[in-house]
C-alpha positions in Angstrom: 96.3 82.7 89.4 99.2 82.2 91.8 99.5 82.0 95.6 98.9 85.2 97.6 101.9 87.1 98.6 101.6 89.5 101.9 104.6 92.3 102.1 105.2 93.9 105.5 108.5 96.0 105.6 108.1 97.7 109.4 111.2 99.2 109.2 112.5 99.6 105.6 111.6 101.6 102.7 109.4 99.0 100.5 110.1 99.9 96.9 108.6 98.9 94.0 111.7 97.1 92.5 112.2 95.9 95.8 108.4 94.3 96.1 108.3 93.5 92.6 111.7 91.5 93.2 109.8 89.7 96.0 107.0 89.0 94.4 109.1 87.0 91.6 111.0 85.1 93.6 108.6 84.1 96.4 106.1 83.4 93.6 108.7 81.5 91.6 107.8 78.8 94.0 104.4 78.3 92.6 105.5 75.4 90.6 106.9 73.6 93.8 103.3 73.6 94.9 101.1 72.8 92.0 99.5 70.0 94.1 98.1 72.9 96.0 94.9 75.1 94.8 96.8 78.8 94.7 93.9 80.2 96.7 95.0 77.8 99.2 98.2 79.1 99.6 99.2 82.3 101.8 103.3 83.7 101.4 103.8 85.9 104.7 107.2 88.0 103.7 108.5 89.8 106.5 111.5 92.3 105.3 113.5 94.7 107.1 116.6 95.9 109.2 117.6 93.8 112.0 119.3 96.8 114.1 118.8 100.3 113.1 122.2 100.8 114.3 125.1 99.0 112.5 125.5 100.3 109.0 127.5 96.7 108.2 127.0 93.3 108.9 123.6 90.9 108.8 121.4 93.9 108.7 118.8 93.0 107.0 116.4 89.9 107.7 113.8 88.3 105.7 111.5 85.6 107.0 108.8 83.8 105.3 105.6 81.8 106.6 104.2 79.8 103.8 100.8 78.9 105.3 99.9 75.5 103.2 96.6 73.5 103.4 97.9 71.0 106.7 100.6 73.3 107.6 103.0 75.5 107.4 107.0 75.8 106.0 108.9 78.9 107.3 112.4 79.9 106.5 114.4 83.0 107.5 117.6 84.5 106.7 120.3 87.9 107.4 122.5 89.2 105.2 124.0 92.6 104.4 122.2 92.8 100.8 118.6 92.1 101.0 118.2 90.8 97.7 120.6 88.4 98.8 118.6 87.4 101.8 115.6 87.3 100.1 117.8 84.7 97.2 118.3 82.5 100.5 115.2 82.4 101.9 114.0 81.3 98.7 116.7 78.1 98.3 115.8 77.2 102.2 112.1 77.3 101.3 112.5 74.9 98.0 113.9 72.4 100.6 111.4 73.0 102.9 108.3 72.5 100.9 110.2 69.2 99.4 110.5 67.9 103.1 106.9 69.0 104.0 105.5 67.1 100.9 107.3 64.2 101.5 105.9 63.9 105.2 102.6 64.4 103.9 102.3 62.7 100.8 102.7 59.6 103.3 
């Protein structure tokens, strides 16, 4: 059983390659957090176009809440691929969750 992983796309097209991509790399960080029960742990992905506008540039932003048993580790990230945003958010969230078990394993 791994962590639960909650989509929202408000203002992009959610594929299936695109939430099946998700889904592996935010639940690749299931074995960063095998000291947690995976019922106990809640991915929020938020995915979409930062400005409807600009056809170039950081337009598409990814944030994640990872809602952990005593708290919570967020990262976020814009890029003009989104796959590539969603890569980054990843890396920032490996370091995050090392910090966050570090304070708490204290």
């Amino acid at each position: 059983m791994a962590m639960k992983i909650n989509i929202q796309a408000p203002n992009l097209e959610l594929t299936p390659a695109l939430t099946e991509f998700i889904e592996q790399k935010i639940g690749g960080l299931d074995k960063f957090l095998k000291k947690f029960h995976p019922e106990d742990v809640l991915a929020r992905v938020d995915v979409g176009r930062s400005t409807r506008h600009h056809r170039h540039g950081n337009v598409y932003h990814v944030d994640v809440n990872l809602l952990l048993p005593g708290g919570t580790v967020r990262a976020a990230y814009d890029d003009e691929d989104v796959r590539k945003a969603i890569d980054a958010v990843k890396e920032k969230l490996q370091r995050e969750i090392k910090r966050f078990k570090e304070i708490h394993s204290r």
